[in-house]
Backbone as a chain_set.jsonl record, in Angstrom:
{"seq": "XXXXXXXXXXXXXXXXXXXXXXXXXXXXXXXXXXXXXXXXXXXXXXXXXXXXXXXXXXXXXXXXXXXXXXXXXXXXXXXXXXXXXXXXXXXXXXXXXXXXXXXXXXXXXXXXXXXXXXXXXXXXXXXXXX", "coords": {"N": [[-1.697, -1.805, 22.626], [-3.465, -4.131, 21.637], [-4.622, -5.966, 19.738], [-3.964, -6.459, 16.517], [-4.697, -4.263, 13.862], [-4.722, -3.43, 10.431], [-5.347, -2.034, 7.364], [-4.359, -1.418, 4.102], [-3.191, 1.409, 2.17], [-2.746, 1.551, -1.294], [-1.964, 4.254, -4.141], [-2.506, 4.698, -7.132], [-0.7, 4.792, -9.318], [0.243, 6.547, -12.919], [-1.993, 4.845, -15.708], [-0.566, 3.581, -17.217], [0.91, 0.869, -19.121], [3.451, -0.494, -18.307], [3.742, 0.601, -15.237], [0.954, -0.146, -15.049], [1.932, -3.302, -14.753], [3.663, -2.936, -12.426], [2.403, -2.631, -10.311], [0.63, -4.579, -10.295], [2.208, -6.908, -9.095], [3.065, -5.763, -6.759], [0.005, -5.603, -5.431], [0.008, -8.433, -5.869], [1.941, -9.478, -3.892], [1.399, -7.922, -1.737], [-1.73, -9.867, -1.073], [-1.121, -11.662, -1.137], [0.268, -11.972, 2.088], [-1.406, -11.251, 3.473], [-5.011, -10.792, 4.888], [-6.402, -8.559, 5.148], [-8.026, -5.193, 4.656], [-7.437, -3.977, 0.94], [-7.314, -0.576, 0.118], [-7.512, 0.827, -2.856], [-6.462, 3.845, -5.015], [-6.894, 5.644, -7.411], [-6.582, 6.634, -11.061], [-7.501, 4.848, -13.017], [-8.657, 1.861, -15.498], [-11.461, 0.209, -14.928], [-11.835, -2.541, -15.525], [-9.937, -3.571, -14.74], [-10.326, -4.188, -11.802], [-11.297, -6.609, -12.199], [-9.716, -8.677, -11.657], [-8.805, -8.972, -9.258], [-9.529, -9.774, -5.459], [-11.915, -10.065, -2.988], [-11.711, -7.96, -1.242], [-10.648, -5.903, -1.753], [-10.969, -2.698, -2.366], [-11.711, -0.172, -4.282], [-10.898, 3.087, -5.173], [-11.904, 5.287, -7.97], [-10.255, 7.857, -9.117], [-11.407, 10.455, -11.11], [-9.418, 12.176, -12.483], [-6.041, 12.514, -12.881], [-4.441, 12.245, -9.879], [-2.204, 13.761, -7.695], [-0.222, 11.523, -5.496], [0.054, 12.266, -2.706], [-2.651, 12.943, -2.083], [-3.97, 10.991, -2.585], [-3.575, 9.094, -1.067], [-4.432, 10.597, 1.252], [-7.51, 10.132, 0.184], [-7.779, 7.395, 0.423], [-6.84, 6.882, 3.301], [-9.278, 8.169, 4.207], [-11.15, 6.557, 3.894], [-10.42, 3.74, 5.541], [-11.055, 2.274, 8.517], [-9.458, 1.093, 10.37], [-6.909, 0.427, 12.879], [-3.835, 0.855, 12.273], [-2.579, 2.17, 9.068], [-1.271, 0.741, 6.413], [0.742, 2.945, 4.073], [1.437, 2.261, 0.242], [3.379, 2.607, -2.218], [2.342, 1.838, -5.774], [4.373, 1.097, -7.112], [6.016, -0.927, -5.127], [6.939, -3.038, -3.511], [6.229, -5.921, -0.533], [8.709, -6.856, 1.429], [9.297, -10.373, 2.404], [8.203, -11.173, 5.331], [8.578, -8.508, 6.7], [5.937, -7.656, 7.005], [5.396, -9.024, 9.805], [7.136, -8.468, 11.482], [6.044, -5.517, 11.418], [3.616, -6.373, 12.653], [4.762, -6.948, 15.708], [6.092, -4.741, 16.402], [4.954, -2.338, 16.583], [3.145, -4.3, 18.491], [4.035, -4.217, 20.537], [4.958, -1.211, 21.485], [3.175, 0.971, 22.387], [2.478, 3.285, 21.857], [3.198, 4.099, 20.305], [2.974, 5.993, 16.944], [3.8, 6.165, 14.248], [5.897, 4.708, 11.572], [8.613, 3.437, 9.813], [10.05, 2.011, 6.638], [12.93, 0.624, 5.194], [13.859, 2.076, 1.85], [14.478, 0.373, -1.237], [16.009, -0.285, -4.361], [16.213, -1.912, -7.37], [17.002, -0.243, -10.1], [20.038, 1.487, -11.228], [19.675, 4.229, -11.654], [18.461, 5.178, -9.545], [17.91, 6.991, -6.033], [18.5, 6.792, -3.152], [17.918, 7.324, 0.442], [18.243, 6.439, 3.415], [17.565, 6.553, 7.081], [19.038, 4.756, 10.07]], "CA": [[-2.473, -2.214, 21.473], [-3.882, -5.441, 22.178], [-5.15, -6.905, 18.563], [-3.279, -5.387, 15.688], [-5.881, -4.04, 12.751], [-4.176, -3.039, 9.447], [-5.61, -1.899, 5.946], [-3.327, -1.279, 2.863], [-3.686, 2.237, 1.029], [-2.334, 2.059, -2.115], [-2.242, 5.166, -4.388], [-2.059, 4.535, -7.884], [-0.277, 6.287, -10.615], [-0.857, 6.164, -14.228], [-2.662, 3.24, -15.725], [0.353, 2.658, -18.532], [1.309, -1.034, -19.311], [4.435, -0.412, -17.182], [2.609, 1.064, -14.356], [0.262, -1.569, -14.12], [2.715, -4.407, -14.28], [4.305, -3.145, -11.404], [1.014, -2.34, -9.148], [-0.161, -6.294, -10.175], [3.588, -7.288, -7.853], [2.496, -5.47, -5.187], [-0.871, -6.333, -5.061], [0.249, -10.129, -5.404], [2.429, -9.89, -2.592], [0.568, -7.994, -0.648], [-2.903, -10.166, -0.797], [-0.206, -13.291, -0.51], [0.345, -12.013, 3.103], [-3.017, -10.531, 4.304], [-6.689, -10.326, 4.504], [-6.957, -7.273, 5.695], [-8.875, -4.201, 3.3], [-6.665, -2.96, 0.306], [-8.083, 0.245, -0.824], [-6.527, 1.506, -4.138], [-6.752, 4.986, -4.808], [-6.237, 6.878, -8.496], [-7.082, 6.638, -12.126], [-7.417, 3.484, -13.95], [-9.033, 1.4, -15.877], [-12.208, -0.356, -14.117], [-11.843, -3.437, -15.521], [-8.538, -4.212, -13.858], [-11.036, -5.124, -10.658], [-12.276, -7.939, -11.841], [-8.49, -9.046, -11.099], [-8.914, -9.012, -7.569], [-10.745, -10.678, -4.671], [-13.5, -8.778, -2.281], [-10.972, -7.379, -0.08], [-10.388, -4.807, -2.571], [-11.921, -1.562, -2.312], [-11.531, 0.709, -5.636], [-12.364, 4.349, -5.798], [-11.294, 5.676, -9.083], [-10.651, 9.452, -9.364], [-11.676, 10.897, -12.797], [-8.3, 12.736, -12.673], [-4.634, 11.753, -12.577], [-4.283, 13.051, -8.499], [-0.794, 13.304, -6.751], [0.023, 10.058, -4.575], [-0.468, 12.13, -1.216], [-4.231, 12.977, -2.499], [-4.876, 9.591, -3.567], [-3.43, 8.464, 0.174], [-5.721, 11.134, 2.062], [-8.829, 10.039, 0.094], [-7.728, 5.883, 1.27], [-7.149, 6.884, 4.562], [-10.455, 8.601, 5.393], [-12.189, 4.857, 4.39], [-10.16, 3.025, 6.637], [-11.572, 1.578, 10.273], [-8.358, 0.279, 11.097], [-5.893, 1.293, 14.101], [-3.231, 1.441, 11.288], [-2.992, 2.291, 7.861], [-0.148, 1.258, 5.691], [0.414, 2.901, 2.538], [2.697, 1.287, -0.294], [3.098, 2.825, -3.613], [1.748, 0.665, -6.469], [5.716, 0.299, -8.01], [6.826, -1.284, -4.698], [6.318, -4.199, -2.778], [6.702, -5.596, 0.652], [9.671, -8.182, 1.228], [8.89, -11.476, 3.229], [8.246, -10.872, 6.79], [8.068, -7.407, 6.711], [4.755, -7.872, 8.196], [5.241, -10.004, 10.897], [7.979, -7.583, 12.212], [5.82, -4.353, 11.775], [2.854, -6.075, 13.843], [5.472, -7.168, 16.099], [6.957, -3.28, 16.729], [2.928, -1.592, 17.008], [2.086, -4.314, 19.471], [5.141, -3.749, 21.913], [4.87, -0.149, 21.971], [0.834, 1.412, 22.487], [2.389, 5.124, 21.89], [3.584, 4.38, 18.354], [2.072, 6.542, 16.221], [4.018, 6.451, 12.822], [6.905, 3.59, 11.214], [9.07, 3.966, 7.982], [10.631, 1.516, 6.218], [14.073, 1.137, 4.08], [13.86, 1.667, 0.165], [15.336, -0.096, -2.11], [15.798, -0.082, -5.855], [17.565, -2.61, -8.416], [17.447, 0.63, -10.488], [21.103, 2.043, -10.855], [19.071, 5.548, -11.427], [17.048, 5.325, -8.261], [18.456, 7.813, -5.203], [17.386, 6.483, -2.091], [18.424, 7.615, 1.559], [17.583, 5.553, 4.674], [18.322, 6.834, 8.439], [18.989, 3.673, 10.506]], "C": [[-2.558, -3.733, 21.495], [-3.968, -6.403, 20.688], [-4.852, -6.223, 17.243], [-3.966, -5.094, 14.046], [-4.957, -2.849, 11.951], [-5.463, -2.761, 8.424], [-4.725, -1.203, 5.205], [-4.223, -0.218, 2.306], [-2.5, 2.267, -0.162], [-2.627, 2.804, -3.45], [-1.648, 4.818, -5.916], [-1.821, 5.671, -8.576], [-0.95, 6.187, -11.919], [-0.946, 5.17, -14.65], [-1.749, 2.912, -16.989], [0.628, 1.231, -18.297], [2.33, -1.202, -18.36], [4.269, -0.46, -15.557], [2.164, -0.022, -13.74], [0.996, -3.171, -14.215], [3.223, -4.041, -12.824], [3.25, -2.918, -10.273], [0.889, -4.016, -9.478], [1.014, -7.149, -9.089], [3.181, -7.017, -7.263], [1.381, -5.736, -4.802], [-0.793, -7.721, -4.963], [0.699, -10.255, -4.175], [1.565, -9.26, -1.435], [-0.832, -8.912, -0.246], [-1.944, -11.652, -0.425], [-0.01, -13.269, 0.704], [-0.597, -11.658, 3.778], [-4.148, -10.882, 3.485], [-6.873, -9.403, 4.521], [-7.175, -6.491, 4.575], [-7.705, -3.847, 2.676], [-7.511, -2.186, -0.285], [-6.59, 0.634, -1.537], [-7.289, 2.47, -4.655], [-6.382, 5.337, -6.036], [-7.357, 6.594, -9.832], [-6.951, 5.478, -12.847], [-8.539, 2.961, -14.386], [-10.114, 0.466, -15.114], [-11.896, -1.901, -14.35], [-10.827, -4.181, -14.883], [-9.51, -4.705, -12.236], [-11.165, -6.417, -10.487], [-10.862, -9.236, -11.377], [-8.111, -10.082, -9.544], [-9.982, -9.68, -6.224], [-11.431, -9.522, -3.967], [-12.673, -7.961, -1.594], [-10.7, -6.46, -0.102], [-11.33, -3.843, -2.687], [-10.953, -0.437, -3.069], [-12.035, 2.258, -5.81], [-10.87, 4.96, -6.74], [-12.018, 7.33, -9.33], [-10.729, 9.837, -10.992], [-10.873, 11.651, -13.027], [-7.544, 11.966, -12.298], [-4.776, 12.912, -11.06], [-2.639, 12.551, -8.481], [-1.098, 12.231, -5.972], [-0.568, 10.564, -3.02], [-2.118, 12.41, -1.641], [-4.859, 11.867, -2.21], [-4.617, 8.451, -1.829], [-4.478, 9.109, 1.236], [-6.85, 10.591, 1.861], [-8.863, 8.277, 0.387], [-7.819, 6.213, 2.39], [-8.302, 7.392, 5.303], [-11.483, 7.152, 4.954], [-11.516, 4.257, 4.935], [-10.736, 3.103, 8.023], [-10.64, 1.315, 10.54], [-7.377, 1.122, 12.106], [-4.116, 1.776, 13.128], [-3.546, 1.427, 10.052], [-1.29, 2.207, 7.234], [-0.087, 1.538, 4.181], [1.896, 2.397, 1.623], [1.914, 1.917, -1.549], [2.544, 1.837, -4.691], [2.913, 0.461, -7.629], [6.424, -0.086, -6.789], [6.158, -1.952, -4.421], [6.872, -4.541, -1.423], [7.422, -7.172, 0.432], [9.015, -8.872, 2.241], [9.406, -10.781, 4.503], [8.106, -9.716, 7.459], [7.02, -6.93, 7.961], [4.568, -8.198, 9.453], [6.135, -8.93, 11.948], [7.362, -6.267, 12.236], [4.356, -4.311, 13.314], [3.851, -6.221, 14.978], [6.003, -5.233, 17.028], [5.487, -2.759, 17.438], [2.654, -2.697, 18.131], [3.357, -4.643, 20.922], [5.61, -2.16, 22.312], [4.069, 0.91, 21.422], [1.124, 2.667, 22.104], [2.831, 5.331, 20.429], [2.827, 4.698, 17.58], [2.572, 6.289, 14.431], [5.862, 5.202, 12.69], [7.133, 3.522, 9.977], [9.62, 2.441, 8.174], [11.485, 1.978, 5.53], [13.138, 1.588, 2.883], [14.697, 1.413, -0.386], [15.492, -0.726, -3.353], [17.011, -1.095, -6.819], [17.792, -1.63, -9.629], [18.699, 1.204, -10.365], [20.604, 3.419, -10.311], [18.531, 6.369, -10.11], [18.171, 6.044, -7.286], [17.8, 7.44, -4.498], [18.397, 7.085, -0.706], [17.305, 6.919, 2.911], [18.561, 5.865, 5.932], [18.455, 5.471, 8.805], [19.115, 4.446, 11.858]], "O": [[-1.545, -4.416, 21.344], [-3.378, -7.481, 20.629], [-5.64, -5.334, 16.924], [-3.609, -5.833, 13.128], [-4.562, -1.787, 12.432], [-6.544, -3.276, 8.71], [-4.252, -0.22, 5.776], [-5.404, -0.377, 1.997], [-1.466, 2.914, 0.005], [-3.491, 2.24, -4.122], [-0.432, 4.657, -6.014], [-2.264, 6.819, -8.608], [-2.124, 5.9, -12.154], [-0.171, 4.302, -14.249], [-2.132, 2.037, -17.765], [0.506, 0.644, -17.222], [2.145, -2.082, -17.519], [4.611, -1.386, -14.822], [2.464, -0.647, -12.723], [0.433, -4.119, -13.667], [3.169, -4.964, -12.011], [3.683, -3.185, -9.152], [1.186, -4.678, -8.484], [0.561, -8.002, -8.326], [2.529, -7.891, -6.692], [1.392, -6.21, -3.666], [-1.431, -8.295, -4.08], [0.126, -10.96, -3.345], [1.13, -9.866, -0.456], [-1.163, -8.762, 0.93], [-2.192, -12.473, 0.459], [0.007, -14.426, 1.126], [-0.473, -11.855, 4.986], [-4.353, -11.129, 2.296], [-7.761, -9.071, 3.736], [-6.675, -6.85, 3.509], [-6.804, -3.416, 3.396], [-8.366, -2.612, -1.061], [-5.409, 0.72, -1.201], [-8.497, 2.32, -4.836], [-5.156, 5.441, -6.003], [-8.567, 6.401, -9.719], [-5.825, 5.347, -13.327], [-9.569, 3.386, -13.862], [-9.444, -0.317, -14.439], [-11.692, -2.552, -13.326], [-10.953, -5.358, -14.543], [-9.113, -5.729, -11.68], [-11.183, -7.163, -9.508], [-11.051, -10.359, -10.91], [-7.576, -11.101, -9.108], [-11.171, -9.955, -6.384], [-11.474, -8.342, -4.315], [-13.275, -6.921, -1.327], [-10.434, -5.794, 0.898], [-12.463, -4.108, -3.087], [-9.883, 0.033, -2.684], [-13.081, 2.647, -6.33], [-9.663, 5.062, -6.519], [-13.125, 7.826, -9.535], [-10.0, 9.365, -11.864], [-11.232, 12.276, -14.025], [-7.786, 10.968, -11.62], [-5.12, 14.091, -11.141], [-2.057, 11.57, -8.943], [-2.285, 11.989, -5.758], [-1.277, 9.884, -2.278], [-2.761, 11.507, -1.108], [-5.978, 11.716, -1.72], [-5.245, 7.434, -1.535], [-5.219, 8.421, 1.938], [-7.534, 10.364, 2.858], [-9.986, 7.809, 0.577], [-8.919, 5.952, 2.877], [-8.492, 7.257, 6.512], [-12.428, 6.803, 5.662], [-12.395, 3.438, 5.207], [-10.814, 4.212, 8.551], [-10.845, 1.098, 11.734], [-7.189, 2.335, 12.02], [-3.455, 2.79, 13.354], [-4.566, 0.851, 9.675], [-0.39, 3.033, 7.386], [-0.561, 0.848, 3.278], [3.023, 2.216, 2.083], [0.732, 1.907, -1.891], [2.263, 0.767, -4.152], [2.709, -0.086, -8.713], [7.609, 0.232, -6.889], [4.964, -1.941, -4.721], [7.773, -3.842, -0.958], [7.08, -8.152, -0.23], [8.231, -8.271, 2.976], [10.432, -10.142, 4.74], [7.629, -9.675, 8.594], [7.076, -6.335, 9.037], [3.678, -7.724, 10.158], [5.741, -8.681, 13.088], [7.937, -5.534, 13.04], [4.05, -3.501, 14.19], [3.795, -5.102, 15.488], [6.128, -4.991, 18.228], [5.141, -2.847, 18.616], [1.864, -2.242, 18.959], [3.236, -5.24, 21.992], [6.412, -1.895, 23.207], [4.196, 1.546, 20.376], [0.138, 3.386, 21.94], [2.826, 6.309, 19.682], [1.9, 3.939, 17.298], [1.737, 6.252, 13.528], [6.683, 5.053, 13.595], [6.279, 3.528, 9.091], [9.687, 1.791, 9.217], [11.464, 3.13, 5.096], [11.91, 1.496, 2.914], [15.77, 2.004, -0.266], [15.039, -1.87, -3.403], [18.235, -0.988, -6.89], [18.733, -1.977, -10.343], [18.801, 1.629, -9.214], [20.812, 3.855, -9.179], [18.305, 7.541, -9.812], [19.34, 5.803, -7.585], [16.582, 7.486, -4.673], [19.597, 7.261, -0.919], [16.098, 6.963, 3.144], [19.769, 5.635, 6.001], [18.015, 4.718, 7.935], [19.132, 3.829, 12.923]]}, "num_chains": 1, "name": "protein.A"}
């Protein structure tokens, strides 16, 4: 893989005040490290667009959908050789990026790449292979 072509699907949930505080984090950080297309995928409020720069591509389902739904109907508009998706209550830590093109363009057969999770929630249950 010679030239490494990303777009961001993220799959929103519901459009509560909560909600969308924590989708506006992840969209900060993510447009703080890329150009590349974010499509955002669910039910919300239109006016929350005008938020955002062009890069942003919006399709708003007229239902609350599950997250993998709302990731199928991002990933069939992507052009890109990957697609990463990122919920819209997480975000990506510094560098992240640099280390996932980094992995995709030293080995051409990689098809699929997880990341940790990790929660300042006591509540939160997370499990990570290493």
């Amino acid at each position: 893989m010679s030239k490494i072509s990303y777009d961001f699907v993220v799959p929103c949930g519901r459009p509560e005040t909560e909600r969308a505080r924590k989708m506006f984090k992840c969209l900060s950080v993510i447009t703080k490290n890329t150009q590349s297309k974010i499509i955002i995928v669910g039910n919300f409020d239109s006016s929350i667009k005008n938020h955002y720069p062009e890069n942003f591509v919006w399709i708003n389902t007229p239902t609350l959908l599950w997250p993998a739904a709302n990731r199928n109907k991002g990933a069939k508009i992507s052009d890109k050789q990957i697609i990463i998706f990122i919920d819209d209550d997480c975000y990506i830590e510094e560098g992240v990026m640099e280390e996932v093109k980094r992995i995709f363009s030293c080995n051409d057969g990689l098809a699929l790449l997880g990341g940790r999770i990790t929660s300042n929630n006591p509540n939160y249950v997370s499990r990570s292979l290493d």
